[in-house]
C-alpha positions in Angstrom: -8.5 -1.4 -13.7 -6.4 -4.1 -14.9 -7.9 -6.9 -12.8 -12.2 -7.6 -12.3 -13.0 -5.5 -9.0 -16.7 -6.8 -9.7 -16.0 -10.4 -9.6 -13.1 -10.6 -7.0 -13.6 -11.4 -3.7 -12.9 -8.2 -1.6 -11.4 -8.5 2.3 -11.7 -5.2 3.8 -9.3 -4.5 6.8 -10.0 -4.9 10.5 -10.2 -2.3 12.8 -9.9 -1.2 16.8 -10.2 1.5 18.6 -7.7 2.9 20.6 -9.8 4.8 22.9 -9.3 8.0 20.7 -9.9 6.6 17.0 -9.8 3.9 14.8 -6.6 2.3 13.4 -6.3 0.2 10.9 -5.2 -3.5 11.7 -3.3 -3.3 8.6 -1.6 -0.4 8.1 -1.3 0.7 12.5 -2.4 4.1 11.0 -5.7 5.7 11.4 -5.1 7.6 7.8 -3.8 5.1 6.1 -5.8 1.6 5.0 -5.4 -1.5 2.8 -8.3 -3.9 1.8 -7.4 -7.3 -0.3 -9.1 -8.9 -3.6 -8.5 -12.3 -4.3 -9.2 -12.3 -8.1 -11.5 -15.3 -9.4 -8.3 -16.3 -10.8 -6.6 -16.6 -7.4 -4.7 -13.8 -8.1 -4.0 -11.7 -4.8 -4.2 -7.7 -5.3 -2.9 -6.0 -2.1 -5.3 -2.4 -2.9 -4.0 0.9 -0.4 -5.4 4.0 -0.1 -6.0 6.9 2.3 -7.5 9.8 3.7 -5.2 12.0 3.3 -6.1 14.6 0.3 -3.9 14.4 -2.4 -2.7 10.7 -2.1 -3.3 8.1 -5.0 -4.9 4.8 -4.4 -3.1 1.8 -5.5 -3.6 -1.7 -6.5 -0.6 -3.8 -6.4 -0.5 -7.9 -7.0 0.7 -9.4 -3.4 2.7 -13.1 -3.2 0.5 -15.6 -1.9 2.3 -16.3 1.4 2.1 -12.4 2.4 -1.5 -12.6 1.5 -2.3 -15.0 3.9 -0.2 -13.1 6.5 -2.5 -10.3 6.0 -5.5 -12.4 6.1 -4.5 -13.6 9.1 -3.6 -10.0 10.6 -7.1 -8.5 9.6 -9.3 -11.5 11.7 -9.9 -13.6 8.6 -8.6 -16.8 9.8 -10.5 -19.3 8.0 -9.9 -17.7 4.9 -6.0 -17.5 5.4 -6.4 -21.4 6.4 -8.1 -22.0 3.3 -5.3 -20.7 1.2 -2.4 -21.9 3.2 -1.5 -24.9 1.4 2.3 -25.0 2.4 1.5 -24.2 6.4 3.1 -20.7 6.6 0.6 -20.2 9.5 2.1 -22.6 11.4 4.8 -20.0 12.5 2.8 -17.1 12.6 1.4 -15.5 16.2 -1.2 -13.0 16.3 
């Protein structure tokens, strides 16, 4: 792993139900899911995976402002807030 899993802070997605399954807040899928780590650093490392067999998890780094989009998204509002420094939530609607 090329960043600290252990020592990052980890966001796991929200979820609803749909009245048949669960889907991801992130993704609109129910196979297919996202969770975030904000590095100790402050590094933002968008992780995806799913569970489909045969797929490959992956960790990729994420911009700040898309970040706090997804925070947002996935009903960590206070967090986003916390990072948004230049008021990119200002424009965003749920």
């Amino acid at each position: 792993m090329w960043f600290n899993e252990e020592s990052a802070t980890l966001y796991k997605e929200a979820t609803y139900h749909d009245g048949r399954n669960w889907i991801s807040k992130a993704t609109g899928q129910q196979w297919e899911h996202e969770a975030l780590f904000v590095t100790k650093g402050g590094k933002f490392i968008l992780n995806r995976y799913s569970n489909y067999q045969g797929t490959t998890e992956t960790y990729e780094a994420m911009q700040k402002e898309d970040a706090i989009l997804w925070l947002a998204r996935n009903e960590y509002g206070d967090e986003a807030e916390s990072f948004d420094d230049s008021g990119i939530l200002s424009s965003y609607e749920a």
